[in-house]
N, C-alpha and C positions, 0 to 999 in steps of 0.2 A: 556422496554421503547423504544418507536420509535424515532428513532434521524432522523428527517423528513426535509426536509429544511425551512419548518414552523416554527422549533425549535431552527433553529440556533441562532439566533439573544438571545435568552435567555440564553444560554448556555453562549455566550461570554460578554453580558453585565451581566450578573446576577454573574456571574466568579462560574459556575457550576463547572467548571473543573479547576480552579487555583489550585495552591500548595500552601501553606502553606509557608514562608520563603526562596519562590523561587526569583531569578531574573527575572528582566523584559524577428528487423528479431531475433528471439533470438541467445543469445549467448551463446558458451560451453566454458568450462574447463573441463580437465580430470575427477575432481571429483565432482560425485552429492552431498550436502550439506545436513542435513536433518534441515527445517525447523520446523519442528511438535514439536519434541520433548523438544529439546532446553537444554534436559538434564544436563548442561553444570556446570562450577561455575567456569571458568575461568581462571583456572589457577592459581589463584594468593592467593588461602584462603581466599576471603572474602568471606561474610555472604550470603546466600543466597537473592536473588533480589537487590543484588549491584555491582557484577562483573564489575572493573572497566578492563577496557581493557588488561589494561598494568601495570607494577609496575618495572620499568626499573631504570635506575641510573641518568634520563635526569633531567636537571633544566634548566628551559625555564627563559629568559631574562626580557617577558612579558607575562601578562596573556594570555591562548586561548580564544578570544572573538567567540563564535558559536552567526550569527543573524537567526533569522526563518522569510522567508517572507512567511507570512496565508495566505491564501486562504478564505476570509470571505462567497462567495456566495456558489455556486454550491461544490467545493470542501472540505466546511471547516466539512463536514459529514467523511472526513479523516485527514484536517489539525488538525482542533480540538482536537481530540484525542493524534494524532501524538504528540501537540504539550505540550498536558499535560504529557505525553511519556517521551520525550523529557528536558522539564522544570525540570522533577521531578526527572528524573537522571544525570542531573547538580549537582542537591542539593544530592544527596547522594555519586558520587565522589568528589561534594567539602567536606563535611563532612567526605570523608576518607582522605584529605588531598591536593583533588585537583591535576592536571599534573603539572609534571617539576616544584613542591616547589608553584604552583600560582594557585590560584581560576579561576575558567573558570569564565568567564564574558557571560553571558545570555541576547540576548535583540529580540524581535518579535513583527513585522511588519502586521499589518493585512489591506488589503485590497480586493475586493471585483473582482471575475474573469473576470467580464465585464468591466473593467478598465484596462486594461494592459498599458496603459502610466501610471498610477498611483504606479504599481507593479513597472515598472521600473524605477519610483521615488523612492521609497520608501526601491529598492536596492541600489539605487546609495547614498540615507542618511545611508543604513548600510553599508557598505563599508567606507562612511566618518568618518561616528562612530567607524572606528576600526575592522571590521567584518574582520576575518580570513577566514571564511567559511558561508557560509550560506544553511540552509536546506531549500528547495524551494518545492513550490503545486507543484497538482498532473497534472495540466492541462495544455496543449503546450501554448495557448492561451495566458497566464499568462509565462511561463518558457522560451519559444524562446525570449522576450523581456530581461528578466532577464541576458539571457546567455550576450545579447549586452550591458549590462552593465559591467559583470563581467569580458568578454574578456577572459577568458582562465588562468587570472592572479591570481584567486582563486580558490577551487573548490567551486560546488554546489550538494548538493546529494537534487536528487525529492525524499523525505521522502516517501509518501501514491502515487506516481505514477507510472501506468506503461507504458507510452509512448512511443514509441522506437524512436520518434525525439529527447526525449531528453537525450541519452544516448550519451557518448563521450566521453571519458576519454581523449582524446589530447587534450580536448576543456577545461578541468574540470570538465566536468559536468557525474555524475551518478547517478543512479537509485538504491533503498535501497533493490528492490526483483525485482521477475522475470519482465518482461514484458507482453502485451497484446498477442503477439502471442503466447507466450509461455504457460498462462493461458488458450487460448482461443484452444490452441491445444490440451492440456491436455483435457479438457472439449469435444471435440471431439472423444479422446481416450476413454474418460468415457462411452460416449455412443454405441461406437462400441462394447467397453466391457460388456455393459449390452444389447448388441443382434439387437440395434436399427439399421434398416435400411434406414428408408426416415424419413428425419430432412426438417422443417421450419427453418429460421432465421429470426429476426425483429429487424430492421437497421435504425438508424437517424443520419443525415448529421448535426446534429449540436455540434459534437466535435468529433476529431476521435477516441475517446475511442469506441462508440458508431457503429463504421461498420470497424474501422480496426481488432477488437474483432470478429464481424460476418464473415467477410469476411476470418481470417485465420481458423476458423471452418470450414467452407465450402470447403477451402481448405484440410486441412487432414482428415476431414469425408468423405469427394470422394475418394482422395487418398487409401485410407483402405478399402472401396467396399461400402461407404455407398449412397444416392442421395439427393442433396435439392431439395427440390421441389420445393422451391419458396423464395423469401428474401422480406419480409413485410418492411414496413417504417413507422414510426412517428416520434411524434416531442415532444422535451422536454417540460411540462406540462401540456402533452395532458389527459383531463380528460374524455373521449369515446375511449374503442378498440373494438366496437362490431364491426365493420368492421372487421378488422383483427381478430378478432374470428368467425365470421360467415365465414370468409376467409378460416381459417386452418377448420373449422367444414364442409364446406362442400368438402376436397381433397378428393381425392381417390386412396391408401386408406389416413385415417386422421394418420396424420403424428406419431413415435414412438415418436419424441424430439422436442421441441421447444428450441433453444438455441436464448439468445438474454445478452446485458450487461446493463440491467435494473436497474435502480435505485426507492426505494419510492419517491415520493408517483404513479408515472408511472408503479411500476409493481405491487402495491398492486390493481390500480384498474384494468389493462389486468389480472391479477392471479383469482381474484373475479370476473371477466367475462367468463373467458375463464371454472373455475369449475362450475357455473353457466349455464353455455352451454352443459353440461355434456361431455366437451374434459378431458380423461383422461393422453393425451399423458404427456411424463416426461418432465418437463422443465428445463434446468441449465443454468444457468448465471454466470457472473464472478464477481469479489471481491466488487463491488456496493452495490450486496444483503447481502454482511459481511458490509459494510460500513453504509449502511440504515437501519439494521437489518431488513431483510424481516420477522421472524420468528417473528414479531413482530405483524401481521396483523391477526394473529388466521389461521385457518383449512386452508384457502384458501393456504398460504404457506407448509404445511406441505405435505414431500418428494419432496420440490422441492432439486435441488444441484448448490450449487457453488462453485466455487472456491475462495482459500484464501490463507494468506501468513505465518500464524501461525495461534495455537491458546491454549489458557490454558488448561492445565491438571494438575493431581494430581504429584509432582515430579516435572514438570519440571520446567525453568529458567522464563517463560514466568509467569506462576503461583507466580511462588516465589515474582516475581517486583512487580506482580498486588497485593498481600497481603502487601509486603513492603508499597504501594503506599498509601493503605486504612488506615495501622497503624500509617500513618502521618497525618492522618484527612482529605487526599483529599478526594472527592469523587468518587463514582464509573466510572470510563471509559468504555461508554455506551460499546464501539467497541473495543475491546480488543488489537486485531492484531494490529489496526494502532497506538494505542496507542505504543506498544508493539516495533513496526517499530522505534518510535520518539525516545525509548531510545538506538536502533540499532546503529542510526543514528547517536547520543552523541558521543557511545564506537567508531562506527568508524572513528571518528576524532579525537579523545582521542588517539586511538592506530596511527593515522598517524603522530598524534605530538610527543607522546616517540618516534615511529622509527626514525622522520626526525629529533627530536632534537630542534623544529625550528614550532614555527608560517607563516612562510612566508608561501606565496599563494605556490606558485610553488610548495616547497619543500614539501607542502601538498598532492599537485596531485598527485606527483610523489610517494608518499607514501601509499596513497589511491590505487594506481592502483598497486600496487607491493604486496596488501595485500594477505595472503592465510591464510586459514584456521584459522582465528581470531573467537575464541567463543565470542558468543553474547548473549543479554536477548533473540533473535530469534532463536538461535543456529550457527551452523559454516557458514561460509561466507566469500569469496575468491573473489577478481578480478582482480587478475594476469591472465592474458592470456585472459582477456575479453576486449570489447574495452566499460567498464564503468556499464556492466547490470550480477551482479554475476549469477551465474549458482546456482538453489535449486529448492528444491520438490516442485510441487504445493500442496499443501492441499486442498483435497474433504471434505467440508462440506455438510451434508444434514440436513435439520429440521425432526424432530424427537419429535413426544408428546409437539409439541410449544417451542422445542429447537433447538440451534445449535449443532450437533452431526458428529464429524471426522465419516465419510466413508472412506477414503484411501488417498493417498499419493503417488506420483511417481513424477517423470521428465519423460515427452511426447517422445514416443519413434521419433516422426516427430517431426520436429519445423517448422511450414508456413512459407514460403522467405517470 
């Protein structure tokens, strides 16, 4: 199923994805996380796909109220998921009993990314409402407004983002997995590791997911001995890239890599142009083509690679939630990962409430950011010693026979300033 931005709107008014009995520059730490696996079950004996964070001696005074500001436009091909993610492992630690003796209280805000006064309404009513925290979109556009609401005085975790303005842990604010440079490095490494010498990049000025991604490629694919040859542009819902295919088609020579952070319905039609054209070069892109499902458009996607932040296998944590989630009668969460993120996101506010004892904003940041090695439905995840963007493996996916299929795993031995 293509989760296109032609589809959103049915997704959220149709409540495709509701639950069932629910409520409403990179950085290091010493150690690398593994994302992939998620092998995990928490510590605490519970069942597998509920791993509640914590199971400590805390009784909290008042419920933890978690709000989610959606992202209904452009972003909600990660909110969406995220936020079924999210919603659905509410409902399975309140069913084990809920933090600190109380039900978490659950409530999300959907508005639309070309509104960012609206976003920052619509923070400013979850916060009136009681919001302890809130999980915020993927996009600055939307999230630097949000921060001016919240002041530092709560946190905010960007669930499906990986922006590096909006990391900050002094501010509140963090990011649920790596960031764009650090994706966008890796992605780089990948290709020097499969022999590629001279990379394309195709880069658009309208948000900077879209050329701070191309630009940190460029950056450690020179660095490591590789050359762009050139950095293409478009624009988001551009429906013609024979330009920029006859571009790469006539270099010399024609380029080993196209690397770009594409999203459908913009990379199914440069993908079907560019094979089309008979360019065999390899293309990779970053977590967009996990968010869009590119592997969705038939032949033309198949061996492309992206990057991603997890993703299901047989055994592990990330699996276990997604089956949990189906035997509740949701339905299926087209995008796994970000789904996958949203219930990340729960645990680790979950886990900052038993440590701090305490709802209060502050006492949350301060919690959040002191975390280490807390298992997840992602697997381990730490942000002590980061200032808000943990440190973990990217995940290589490639399409494979009209699937998404793990290639490899690492943390970039560079990271772009």
């Amino acid at each position: 199923m293509r989760l296109t931005r032609s589809k959103i709107a049915t997704y959220l008014f149709t409540g495709a994805l509701v639950v069932a009995g629910c409520g409403s520059s990179g950085e290091e730490t010493d150690t690398t996380t593994n994302a992939t696996t998620g092998a995990t079950t928490g510590g605490s004996g519970a069942a597998p796909g509920t791993n509640p964070a914590t199971a400590g001696d805390c009784k909290l005074d008042e419920p933890l109220k978690i709000g989610y500001m959606m992202d209904t436009g452009l972003g909600a091909i990660g909110d969406v998921p995220a936020n079924a993610g999210a919603e659905f492992k509410v409902k399975q630690i309140n069913d084990a009993g809920g933090v600190g003796g109380q039900k978490i209280e659950y409530e999300s805000k959907q508005v639309a990314d070309d509104d960012p006064a609206a976003g920052q309404r619509a923070t400013a009513e979850l916060i009136e409402g009681g919001a302890d925290v809130i999980l915020g979109p993927p996009f600055a556009t939307m999230g630097l407004p949000m921060l001016e609401e919240t002041k530092g005085e709560i946190p905010v975790i960007f669930v499906t983002s990986t922006e590096v303005s909006l990391t900050d842990s002094a501010n509140g604010s963090f990011l649920a997995s790596f960031n764009d440079k650090v994706q966008a490095s890796a992605a780089a490494e990948l290709a020097k590791k499969q022999g590629a010498k001279n990379a394309v990049t195709i880069s658009s000025n309208d948000i900077p997911y879209l050329n701070v991604t191309t630009k940190a490629f460029a950056e450690v694919f020179e660095a490591q001995g590789g050359t762009v040859q050139t950095d293409l542009s478009y624009s988001l819902g551009a429906t013609d890239f024979s330009a920029q295919v006859n571009e790469i088609k006539g270099l010399s020579p024609v380029p080993d890599v196209i690397y770009s952070a594409f999203f459908l319905p913009e990379a199914g039609v440069f993908l079907e142009q560019l094979r089309a054209a008979g360019v065999e070069s390899t293309v990779i892109s970053a977590d967009g083509f996990d968010a869009s499902e590119v592997w969705s458009i038939g032949d033309a996607a198949e061996g492309v690679f992206y990057t991603a932040h997890t993703f299901p296998a047989e055994g592990n944590e990330v699996q276990a939630f997604l089956d949990a989630y189906n035997a509740s009668g949701g339905k299926d969460i087209p995008t796994p990962s970000f789904g996958s993120l949203g219930a990340e996101a729960v645990e680790t506010v979950v886990a900052a409430a038993e440590a701090a004892c305490s709802t209060d904003g502050k006492a949350l940041i301060e919690a959040i950011s002191a975390i280490k090695d807390l298992e997840t439905t992602t697997g381990g995840l730490t942000y002590e010693g980061t200032t808000g963007t943990p440190k973990r493996d990217v995940v290589i996916m490639t399409v494979k026979d009209g699937k998404p299929t793990l290639a490899e795993q690492f943390f970039p031995t560079q990271v772009a300033k």
